[in-house]
Every structure is written in C-alpha cells, then in structure tokens.
C-alpha positions as CSV (number, residue, x, y, z in Angstrom):
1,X,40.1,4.7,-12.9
2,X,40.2,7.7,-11.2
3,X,37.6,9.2,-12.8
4,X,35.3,6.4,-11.9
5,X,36.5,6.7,-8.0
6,X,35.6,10.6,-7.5
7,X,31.5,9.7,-7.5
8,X,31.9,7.0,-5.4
9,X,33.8,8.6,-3.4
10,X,31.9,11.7,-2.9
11,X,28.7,9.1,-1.9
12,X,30.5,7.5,0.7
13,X,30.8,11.1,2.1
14,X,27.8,12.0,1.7
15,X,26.2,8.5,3.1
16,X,28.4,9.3,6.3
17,X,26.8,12.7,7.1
18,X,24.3,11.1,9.4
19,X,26.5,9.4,11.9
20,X,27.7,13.0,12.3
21,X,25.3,15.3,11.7
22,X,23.4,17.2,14.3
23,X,20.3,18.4,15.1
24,X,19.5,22.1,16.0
25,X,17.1,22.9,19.1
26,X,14.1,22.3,17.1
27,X,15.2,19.1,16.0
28,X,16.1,20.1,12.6
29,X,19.0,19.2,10.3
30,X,19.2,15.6,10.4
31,X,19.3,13.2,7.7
32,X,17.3,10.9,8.5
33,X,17.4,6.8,7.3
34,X,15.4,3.8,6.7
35,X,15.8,0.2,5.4
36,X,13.7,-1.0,2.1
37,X,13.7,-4.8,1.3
38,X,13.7,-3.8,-2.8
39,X,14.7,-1.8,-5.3
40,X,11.8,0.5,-6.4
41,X,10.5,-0.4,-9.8
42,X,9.9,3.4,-10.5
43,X,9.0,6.9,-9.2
44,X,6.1,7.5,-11.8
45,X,3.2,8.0,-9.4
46,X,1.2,7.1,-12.4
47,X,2.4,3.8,-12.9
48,X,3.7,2.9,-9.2
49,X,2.4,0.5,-7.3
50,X,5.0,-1.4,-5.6
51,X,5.5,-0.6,-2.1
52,X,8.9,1.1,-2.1
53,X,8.0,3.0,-5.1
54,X,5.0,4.6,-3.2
55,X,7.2,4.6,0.1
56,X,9.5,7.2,-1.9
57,X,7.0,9.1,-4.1
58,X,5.1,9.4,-0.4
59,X,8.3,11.9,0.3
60,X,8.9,13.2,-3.6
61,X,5.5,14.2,-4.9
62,X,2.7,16.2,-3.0
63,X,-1.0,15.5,-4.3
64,X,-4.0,18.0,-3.8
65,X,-4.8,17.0,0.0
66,X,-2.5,15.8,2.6
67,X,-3.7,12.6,5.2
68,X,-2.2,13.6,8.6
69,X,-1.2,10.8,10.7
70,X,-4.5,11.3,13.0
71,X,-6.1,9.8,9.3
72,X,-7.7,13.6,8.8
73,X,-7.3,15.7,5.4
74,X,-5.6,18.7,5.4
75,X,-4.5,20.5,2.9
76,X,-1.8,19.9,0.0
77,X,-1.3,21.5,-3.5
78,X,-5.3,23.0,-2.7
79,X,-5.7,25.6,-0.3
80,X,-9.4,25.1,-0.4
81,X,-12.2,23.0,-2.4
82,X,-15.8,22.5,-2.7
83,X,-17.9,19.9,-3.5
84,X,-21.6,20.4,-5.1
85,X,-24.8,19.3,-3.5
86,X,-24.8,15.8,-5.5
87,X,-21.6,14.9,-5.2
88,X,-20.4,15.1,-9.2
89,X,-18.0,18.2,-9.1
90,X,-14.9,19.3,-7.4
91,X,-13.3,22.4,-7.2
92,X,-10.1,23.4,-6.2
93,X,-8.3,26.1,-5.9
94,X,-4.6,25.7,-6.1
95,X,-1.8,27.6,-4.3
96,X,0.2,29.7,-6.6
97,X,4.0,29.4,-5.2
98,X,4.6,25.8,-5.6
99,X,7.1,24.9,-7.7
100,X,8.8,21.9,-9.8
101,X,12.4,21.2,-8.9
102,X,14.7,18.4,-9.8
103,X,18.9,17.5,-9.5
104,X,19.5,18.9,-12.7
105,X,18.1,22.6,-11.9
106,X,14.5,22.5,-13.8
107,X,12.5,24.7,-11.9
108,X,8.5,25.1,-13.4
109,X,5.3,26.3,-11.6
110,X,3.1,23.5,-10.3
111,X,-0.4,24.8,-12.1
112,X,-3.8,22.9,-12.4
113,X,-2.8,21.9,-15.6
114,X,-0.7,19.0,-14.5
115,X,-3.2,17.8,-12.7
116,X,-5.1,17.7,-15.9
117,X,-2.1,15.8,-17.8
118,X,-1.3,13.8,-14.6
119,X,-5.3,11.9,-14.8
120,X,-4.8,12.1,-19.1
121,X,-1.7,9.6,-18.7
122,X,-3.6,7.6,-15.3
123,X,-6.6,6.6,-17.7
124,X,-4.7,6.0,-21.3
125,X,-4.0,2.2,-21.9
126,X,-0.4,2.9,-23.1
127,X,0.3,3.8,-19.8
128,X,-0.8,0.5,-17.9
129,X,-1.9,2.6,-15.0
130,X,-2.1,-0.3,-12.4
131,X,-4.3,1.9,-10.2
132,X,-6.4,3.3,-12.5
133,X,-9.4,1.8,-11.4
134,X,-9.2,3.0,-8.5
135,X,-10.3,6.3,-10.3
136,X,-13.4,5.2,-12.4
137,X,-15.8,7.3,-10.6
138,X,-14.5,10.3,-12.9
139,X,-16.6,11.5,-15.5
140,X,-15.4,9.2,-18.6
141,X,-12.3,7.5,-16.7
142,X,-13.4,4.2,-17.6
143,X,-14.3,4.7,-21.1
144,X,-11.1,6.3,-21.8
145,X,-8.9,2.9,-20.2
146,X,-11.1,0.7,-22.4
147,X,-9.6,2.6,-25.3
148,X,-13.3,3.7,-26.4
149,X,-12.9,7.4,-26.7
150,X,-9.9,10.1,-26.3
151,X,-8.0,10.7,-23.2
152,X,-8.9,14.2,-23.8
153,X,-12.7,13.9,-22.9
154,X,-11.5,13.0,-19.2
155,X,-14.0,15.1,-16.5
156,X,-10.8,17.0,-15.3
157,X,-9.9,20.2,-17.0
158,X,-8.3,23.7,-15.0
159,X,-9.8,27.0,-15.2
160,X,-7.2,28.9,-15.5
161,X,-3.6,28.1,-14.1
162,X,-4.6,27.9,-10.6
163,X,-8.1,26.2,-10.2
164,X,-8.7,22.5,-11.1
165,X,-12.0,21.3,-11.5
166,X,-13.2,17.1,-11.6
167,X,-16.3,16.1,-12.4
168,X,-17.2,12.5,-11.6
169,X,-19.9,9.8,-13.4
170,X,-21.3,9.1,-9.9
171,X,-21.2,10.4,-6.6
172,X,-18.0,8.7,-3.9
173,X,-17.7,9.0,-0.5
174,X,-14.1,8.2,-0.4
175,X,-12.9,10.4,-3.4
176,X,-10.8,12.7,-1.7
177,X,-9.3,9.9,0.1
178,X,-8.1,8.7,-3.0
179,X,-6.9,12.4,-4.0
180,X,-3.7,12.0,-1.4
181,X,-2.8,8.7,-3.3
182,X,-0.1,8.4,-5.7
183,X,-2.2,7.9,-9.0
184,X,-3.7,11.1,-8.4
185,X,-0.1,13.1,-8.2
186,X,0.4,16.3,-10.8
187,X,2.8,15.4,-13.4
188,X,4.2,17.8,-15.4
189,X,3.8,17.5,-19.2
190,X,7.1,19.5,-20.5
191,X,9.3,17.6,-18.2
192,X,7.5,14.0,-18.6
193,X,8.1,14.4,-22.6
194,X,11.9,15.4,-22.0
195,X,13.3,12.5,-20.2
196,X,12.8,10.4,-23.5
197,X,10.7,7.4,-21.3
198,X,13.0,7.6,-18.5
199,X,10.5,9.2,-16.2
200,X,10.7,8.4,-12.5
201,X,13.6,5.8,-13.6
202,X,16.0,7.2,-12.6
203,X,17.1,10.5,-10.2
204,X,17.8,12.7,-13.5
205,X,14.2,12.0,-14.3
206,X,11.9,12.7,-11.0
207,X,10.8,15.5,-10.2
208,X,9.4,16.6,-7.0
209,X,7.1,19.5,-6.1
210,X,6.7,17.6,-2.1
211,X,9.4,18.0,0.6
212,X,12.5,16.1,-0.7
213,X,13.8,15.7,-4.0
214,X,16.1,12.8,-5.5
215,X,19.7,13.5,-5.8
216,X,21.0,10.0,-6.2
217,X,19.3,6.3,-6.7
218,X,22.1,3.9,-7.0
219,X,20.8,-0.1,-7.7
220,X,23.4,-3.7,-8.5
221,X,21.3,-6.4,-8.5
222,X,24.7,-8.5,-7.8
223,X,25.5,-6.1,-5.0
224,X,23.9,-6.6,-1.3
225,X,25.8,-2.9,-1.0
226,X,25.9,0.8,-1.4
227,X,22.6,0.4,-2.8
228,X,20.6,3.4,-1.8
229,X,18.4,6.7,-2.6
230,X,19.6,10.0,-1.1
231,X,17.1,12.2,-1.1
232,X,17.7,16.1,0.3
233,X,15.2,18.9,1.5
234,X,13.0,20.7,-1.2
235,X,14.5,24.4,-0.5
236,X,11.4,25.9,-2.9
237,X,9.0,23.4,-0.6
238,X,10.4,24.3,2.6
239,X,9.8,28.0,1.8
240,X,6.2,27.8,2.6
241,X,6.0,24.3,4.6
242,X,8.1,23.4,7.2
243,X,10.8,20.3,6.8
244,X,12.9,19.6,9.5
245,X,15.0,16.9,8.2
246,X,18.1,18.1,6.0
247,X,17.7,14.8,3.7
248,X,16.6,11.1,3.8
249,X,18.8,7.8,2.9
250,X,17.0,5.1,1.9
251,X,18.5,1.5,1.9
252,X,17.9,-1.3,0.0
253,X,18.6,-4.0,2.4
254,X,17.3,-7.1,1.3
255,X,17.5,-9.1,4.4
256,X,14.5,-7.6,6.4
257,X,15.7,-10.2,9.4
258,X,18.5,-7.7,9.7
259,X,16.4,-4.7,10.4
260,X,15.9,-4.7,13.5
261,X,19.5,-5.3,14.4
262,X,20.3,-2.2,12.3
263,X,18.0,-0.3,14.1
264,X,19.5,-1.0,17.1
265,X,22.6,-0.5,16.0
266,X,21.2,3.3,14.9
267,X,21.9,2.3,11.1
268,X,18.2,3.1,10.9
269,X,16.0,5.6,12.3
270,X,12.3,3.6,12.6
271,X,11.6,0.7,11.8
272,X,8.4,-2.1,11.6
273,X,8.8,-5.0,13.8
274,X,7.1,-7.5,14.7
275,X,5.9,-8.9,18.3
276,X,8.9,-10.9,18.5
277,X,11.6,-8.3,18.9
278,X,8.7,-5.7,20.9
279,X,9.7,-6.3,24.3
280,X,13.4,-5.7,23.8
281,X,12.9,-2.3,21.6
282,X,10.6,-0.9,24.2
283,X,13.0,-2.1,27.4
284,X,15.5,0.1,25.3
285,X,13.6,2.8,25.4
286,X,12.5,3.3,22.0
287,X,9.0,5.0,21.2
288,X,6.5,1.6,19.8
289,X,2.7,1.6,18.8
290,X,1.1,-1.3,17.8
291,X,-1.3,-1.4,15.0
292,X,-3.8,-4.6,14.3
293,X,-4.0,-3.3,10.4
294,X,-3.8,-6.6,8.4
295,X,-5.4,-9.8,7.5
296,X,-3.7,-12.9,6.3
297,X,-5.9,-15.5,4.7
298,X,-5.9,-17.5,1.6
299,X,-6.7,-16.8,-2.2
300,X,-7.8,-19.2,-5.0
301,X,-6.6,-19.4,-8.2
302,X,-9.9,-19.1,-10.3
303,X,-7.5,-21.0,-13.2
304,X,-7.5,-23.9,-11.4
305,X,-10.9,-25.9,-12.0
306,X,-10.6,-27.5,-8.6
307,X,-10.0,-24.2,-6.6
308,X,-13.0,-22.8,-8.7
309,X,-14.8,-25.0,-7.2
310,X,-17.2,-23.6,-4.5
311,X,-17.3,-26.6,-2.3
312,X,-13.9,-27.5,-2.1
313,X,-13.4,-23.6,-1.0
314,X,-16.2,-23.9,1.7
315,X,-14.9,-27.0,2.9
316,X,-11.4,-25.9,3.5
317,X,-12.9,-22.7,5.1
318,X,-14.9,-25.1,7.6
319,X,-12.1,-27.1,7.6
320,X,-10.1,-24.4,9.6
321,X,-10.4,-24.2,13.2
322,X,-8.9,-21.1,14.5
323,X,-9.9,-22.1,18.1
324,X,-7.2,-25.0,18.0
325,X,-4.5,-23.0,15.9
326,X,-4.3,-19.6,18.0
327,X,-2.1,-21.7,20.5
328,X,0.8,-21.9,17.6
329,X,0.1,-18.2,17.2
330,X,2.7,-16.3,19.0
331,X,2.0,-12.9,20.3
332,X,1.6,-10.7,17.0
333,X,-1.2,-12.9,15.9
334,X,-4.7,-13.5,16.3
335,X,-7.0,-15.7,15.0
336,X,-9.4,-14.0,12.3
337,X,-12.3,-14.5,12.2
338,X,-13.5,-11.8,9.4
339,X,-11.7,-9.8,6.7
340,X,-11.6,-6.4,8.4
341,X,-9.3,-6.2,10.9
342,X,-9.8,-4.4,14.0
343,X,-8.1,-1.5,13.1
344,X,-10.9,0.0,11.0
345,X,-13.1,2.6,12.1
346,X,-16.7,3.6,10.7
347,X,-19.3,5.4,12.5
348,X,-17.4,6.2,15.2
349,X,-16.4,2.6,16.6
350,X,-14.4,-0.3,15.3
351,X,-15.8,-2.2,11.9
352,X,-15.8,-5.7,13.6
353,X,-17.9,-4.1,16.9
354,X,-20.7,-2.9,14.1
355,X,-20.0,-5.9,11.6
356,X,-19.6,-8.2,14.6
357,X,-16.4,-10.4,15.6
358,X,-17.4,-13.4,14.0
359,X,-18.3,-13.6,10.0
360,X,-16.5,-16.8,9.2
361,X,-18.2,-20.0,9.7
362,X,-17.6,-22.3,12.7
363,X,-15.9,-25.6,12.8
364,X,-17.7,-28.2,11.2
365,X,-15.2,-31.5,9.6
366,X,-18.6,-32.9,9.5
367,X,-20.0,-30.3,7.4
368,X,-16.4,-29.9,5.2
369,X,-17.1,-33.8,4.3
370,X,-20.1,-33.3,2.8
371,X,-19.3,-30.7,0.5
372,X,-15.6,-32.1,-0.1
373,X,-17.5,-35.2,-1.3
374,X,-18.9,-33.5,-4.2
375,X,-15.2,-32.3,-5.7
376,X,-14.0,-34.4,-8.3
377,X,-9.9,-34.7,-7.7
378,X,-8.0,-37.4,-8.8
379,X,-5.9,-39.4,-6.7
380,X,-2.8,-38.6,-5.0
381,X,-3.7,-34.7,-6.5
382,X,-1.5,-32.2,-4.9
383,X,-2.2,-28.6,-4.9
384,X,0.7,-25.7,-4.7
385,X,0.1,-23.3,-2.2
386,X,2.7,-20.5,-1.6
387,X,3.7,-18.4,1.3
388,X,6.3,-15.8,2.0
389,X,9.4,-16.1,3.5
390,X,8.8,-14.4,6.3
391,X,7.8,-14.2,10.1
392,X,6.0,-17.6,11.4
393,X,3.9,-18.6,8.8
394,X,5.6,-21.7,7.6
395,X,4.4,-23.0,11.2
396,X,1.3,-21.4,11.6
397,X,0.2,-23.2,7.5
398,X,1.4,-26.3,8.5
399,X,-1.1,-26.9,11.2
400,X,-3.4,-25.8,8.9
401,X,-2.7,-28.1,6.2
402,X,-2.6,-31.2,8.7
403,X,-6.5,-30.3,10.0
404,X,-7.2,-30.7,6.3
405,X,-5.2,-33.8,5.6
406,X,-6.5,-35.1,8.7
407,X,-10.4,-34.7,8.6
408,X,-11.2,-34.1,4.5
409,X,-7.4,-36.2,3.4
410,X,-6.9,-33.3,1.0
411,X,-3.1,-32.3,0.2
412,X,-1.2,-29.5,-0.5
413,X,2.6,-28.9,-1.0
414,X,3.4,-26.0,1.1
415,X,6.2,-23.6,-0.8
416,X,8.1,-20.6,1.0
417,X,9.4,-18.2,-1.5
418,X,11.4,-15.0,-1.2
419,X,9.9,-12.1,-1.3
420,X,10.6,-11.3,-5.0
421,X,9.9,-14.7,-5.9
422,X,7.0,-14.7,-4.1
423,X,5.2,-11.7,-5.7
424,X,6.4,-13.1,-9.3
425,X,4.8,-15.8,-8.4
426,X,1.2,-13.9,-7.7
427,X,1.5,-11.3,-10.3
428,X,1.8,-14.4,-13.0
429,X,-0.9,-16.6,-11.2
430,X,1.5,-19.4,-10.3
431,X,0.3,-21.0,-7.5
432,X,-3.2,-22.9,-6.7
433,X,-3.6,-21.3,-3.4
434,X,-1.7,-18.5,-2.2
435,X,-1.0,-16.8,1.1
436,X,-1.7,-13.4,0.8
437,X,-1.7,-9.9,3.4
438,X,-4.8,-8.3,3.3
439,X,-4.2,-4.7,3.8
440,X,-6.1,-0.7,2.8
441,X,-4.8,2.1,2.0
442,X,-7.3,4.2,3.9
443,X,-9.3,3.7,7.1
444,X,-12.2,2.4,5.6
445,X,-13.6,-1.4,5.0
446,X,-14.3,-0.1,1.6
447,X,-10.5,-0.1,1.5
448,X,-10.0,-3.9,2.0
449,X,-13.0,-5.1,0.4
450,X,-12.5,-3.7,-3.1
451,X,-9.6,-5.8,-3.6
452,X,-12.4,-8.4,-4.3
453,X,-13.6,-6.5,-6.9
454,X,-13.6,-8.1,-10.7
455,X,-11.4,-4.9,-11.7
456,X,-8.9,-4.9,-9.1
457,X,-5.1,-6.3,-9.1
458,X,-5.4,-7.6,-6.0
459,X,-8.5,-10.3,-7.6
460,X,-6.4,-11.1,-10.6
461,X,-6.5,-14.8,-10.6
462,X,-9.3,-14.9,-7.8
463,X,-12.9,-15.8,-7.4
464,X,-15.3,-13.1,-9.6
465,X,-18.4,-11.8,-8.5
466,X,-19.6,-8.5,-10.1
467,X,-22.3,-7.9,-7.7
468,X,-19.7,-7.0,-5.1
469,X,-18.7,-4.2,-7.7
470,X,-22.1,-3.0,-7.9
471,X,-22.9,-3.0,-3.8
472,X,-19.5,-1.4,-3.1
473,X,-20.4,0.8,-6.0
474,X,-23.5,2.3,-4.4
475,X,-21.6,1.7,-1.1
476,X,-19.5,5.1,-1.8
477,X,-22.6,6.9,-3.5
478,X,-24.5,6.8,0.0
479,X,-25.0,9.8,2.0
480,X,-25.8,8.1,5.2
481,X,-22.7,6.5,6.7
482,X,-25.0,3.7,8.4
483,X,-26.0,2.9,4.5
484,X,-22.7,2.2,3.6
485,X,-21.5,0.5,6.7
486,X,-24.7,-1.9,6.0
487,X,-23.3,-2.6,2.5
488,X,-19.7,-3.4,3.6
489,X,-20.9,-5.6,6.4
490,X,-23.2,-7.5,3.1
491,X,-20.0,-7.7,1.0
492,X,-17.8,-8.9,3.6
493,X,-20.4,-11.6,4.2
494,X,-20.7,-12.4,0.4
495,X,-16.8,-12.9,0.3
496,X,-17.3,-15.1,3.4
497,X,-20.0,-17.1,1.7
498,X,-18.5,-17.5,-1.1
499,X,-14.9,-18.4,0.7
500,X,-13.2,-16.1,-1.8
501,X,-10.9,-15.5,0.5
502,X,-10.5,-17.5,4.1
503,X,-9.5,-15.1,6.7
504,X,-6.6,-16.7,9.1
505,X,-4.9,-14.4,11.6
506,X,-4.6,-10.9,12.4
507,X,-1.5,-9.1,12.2
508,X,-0.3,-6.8,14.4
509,X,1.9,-4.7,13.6
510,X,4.6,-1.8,15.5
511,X,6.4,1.0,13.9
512,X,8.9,2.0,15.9
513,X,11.3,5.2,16.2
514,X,14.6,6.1,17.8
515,X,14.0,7.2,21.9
516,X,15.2,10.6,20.7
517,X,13.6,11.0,17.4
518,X,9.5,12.3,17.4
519,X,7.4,13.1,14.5
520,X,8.0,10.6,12.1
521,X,4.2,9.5,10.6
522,X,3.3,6.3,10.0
523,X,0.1,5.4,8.3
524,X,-0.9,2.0,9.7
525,X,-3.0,1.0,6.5
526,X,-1.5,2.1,3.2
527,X,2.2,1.6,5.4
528,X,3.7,4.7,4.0
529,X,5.7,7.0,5.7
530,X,6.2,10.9,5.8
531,X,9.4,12.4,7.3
532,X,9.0,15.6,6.4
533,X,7.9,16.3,10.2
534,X,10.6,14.4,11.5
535,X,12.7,15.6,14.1
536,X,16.2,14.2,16.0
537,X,16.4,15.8,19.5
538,X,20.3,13.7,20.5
C-alpha cells in the first residue's frame, strides 16, 4: 500500500504548485491551467484528430512554421523557405539546435529526416491518418493512401540532415497553412519504433521537440477526479525560444457547465464561454474577445433514402425562417444566413461582405409544399435528428421543428446526447439528421468549405458532389486571390443549392483570461491554444 501512495502522493504536490507559485517581473514561472471536457484519444499528431488531442500536441510538438495569433506565419522548425515560380516545390532549411526530449531522458536532434518519416506514416493506410487528405496536393500522397505504390515514393525527401524539400502534384495556396497543423509534425523514426505501438499513448511515449513536454497523463474513466496531464517547460526549447510558463495542468473535467465557475474560482486560467456568462466575467474584470467563428446548421445522412432526397432537403431548408427564430436566439447567436461565418477574411474584407450576407433561400412554406409533395414517406415516419448537449440548442431546434410540423406536417424526434455520445453517434452515422458546428482551422472559406468535400471526415455520411472537389481543387491552384474568392463564393452556393448542409445560427464565441494574466493565444478557428507566451503578472 505504501508503495502505491508515494506517486499519488507526489502528484497531489505537484498539482498544488499553482495555487502557490509565483510569477517573476516578466511574468514568468507560473504553471499555468485549463479545463478539457475529454480524455485525449492520443498524442500522435499523425493520427490525432480529436480536439483535446490537438489542444495538447498544439503545446508538445512544433511543426515547420508557427501561426501567430494575428493569423500570420512565422517561423518554426524552418528558419527560412522558398517556394518555385509554379508553386510544385518547397524548400526548407531547418534550424540545427532543436532537439527531441521526453520524461524518460531520450534526447535526439530534430533533422529533416523526420519530417520525411513524419509524411511516410501520414500517407500509409496502416496508419488511418484521419487527416491525410488534407495533404493530397503532395507529389504521390494520394496514390500512396490508396495503397497503389510505396510510401517511399512520397514527394518529401531531406537533403542532407538539415534541409527538407516537398514537392507537390499541383500548385496550393493554403499549403503552408497546412504545414503548422498537426499532420504535418516531424516524428522521429528511432523513438516511434521503440515504444512497441504505444506512441503518443501515453507520457513515456510522447515526445516533444515544442515548448512543453509530458511528464504525467493520468485517465479513470470511473473517476470524475485527479484526472489530468502535467506538462513542464522544454529546457532544450526554451534555450533558443522563449517560454514563460514553468509548466501546464490540463484537466479533464467533464462537466463543461462547471467551467466557468472554476474559472472564477481561479481553478482555471482562460477559459471559452459563452454570451450567457459575458457580462459577469467582464464586470469582474477579466480580459474577453468575442469571436463570430462558427456555423451550426444541419447534415443529412446520405444512408437514409429519404434525407437523400433533394426535395425533402430543399424544402426543410425553405421551410426555416430565421427571421421568426432569431427572437429565441439569445445574445451569442445569430441567425445564418450562409456557411461562412463572419469571422473570415479574404481580400482584405470579411467573406460574407464579398460573398454577400444572404446565400440561403428565403421563406417560402408555399414553395417547401411543392417540393415536399414529391417525397415518398410513409405515414406516421419519424426521422432521428441529434443535437449536443449543450448551450440552447434544444430550444432554438424545437422552434424549428414546429415550423416544419406546422407548414410541410413533417416529424422528427429531437435527441440531446452527451458529448461523447454525441460524436459516437456521428462518427458511426447514427442519426438521420444531425446537428453539427461548422468550424476551420485556418482563416480561409476554403477552410469550412472542404468539409463538403467527397474525401473529407467531416462529409462521411453526407450529401456527395465531386465537382465541389474539383472547384476547390483549382480554388487553391489560383494565383489571383479574386479567382479563388470567386470559386468559394460558387461552392458555397452549390452547398446551398443543393441544401447539403442548412446553415442555422452563428456562434459567437469569447475566450477569456485571468485580469492578471496576458499573452495566452487563442486561435478563433481551429480553437487551439499556445501558452508558451503566457504570462501571470499577480
């Protein structure tokens, strides 16, 4: 027994260094901490791709460019890069003093060679790279996912230890957008083979070559307690790049309605709220900015022979009259009235003042009759439509569902799920309609509309239409902004059109930090955040 009480123990120390810790003049030496709803499923950047999991690798890994807060590159593992004159090769060259560390000791160079292994594993099928698409622009990258020829013929190779090199099959606009994401992270082959398929499962078997590594990841699913990832400062890291905090506790709180109350309570150090709890965080104080970065709308199950029906998804979609329903909205919420919310930028204004406001059609029950007359649907049909458990949107649904049941006489059973139910529940396809966030991980309408693509996860069990691929395709080969913006205005139209996806309400959304805490960056699309900045000043 004893020998089982020292660990826990020393972790309840080491959890209670942030109530009394202090921060040096520069704001320095804190440990800084923040509430996740889930356990991450794992911290290979490779085959990540729920939220916490990136949330974490975010702080763990570093890529070969960095995205300041401002949304601009700078620079990461490259010191420098070039790009030819048509926009097929990349060259970087890498710094030479970044290392591999780890809680076990394991110290390695970071090289352009595990960059080269780090896009190998991305593209091979045994890997199930859920991201991997993201990626097909490299030379080969798709051909090698298929399983059609060897991961070695991948258009990434290093000359020499410290200069990477990536040729692509077609030119992309957004590449090196893409390059600060976590598919794109080195991984290092000698270590990956030695943790024996444990890697990123656990904190013996992540690495980090970014600003903090992982000393501890503790996880019960019985337990609502002491479950938690301490992360500490990367000494090597912090040799050449500055990071003020002395470490980072993560906790996996699974009641996000608690959050803010923790927060308060200075449990947490930031935190994303909602509109509801604004007015009191900013009376205390506290440093807010809103973001309007997300769209909630509807999704069809393409399964379903009824959803798959065009004219039942039209007449829902003119069915919906946002004019009426923005008075059950409360102050977070706006109707939408197209997919890109008003967050996004392109040629130097917002998308929705180029694309205009207004893509969706306008209220018509007249209209919605006709084409719900040609749907065959048996009587006293119910269709299954799931929404999270979470803010309003219960209410906000229901009036929804009675404009349909009024004017077209078309049911639905209306199911809120927790949050791990919930995305079971849309990573298997069961529902018939689904309420779903629309979010990007870069400032870009390219960002949102490529979830519609036929090879994205997002468009699983959704409507198809491959000549969305091929316009957003071309989209990212354009030179000329203006050409692009022209395409993602056509595809967001097409989507419309189509009513792949019914646009509902904007969201917006406030990340919030402690009155005496600055630096802590918050990127309001992908929703990751970097504390390697952060700073305490109490």
């Amino acid at each position: 027994m004893k020998l089982m009480q020292v660990p826990i123990l020393l972790m309840a120390i080491l959890l209670l260094i942030p109530l009394t810790s202090c921060s040096s003049k520069d704001g320095s030496g804190v440990i800084f901490k923040y509430d996740i709803p889930n356990n991450p499923q794992n911290l290979d950047p490779q085959s990540a791709s729920d939220y916490e999991s990136l949330l974490i690798i975010e702080n763990v890994f570093e890529g070969l460019l960095k995205v300041k807060d401002d949304g601009k590159l700078t620079e990461g593992m490259a010191i420098d890069y070039k790009v030819s004159d048509d926009g097929l090769k990349y060259e970087f060259n890498l710094r030479e003093d970044a290392l591999w560390i780890d809680k076990n000791e394991f110290e390695a160079r970071v090289t352009a060679h595990d960059f080269v292994f780090a896009f190998k594993r991305l593209f091979d099928p045994t890997t199930n790279a859920p991201l991997a698409s993201k990626f097909y622009c490299i030379k080969n990258a798709k051909r090698i996912h298929d399983g059609k020829i060897s991961s070695d013929e991948v258009g990434v190779y290093a000359d020499g230890d410290y200069r990477l090199i990536i040729e692509l099959d077609y030119p992309n606009t957004m590449f090196l957008n893409q390059l600060v994401t976590a598919p794109a992270m080195p991984c290092n082959e000698e270590y990956f083979y030695n943790t024996g398929g444990k890697y990123g499962l656990d904190a013996r078997s992540t690495p980090s070559n970014g600003a903090f590594y992982l000393t501890a990841w503790n996880y019960d699913r019985w337990s609502n307690t002491n479950n938690h990832l301490v992360l500490r400062r990367n000494y090597e890291y912090a040799n050449r790049v500055p990071v003020y905090p002395f470490g980072l506790n993560f906790f996996i709180t699974k009641d996000i309605n608690t959050y803010v109350d923790r927060f308060v309570d200075k449990q947490t150090d930031s935190v994303i709220a909602t509109s509801e709890d604004v007015d009191k965080l900013t009376s205390l104080g506290h440093n807010v900015k809103g973001y309007e970065n997300t769209t909630w709308g509807l999704i069809f199950n393409s399964d379903n022979q009824v959803m798959a029906n065009k004219n039942l998804r039209n007449a829902l979609s003119l069915c919906t009259d946002r004019a009426t329903f923005a008075s059950v909205l409360n102050g977070g919420f706006t109707p939408a009235y197209g997919i890109v919310p008003p967050n996004v930028t392109i040629l130097d204004k917002g998308f929705r003042d180029y694309a205009q406001d207004r893509v969706v059609p306008h209220f018509s029950h007249k209209k919605a009759e006709e084409l719900y007359a040609k749907v065959t649907i048996k009587d006293l049909e119910s269709f299954r439509v799931i929404l999270p458990e979470s803010l309003s949107h219960i209410d906000y649904f229901s009036y929804i569902a009675q404009q349909w049941q009024k004017n077209l006489n078309f049911f639905c059973t209306i199911e809120e799920l927790d949050d791990i139910s919930y995305q079971r529940a849309l990573t298997s396809g069961d529902y018939d309609m689904a309420l779903v966030s629309l979010t990007g991980d870069y400032n870009s309408p390219e960002a949102f509309l490529s979830k519609f693509t036929t090879t994205d996860i997002f468009n699983k069990y959704g409507q198809k239409n491959s000549k969305i691929d091929s316009i957003l395709k071309d989209a990212t080969k354009e030179d000329d902004i203006k050409t692009s913006a022209d395409a993602y205005k056509k595809v967001e139209k097409m989507i419309i059109d189509e009513a792949m996806f019914i646009p509902l309400y904007y969201q917006t959304e406030y990340f919030v930090q402690e009155k005496n805490v600055a630096d802590i960056e918050y990127n309001s699309f992908s929703k990751s955040i970097f504390f390697g900045n952060a700073k305490s000043f109490e």
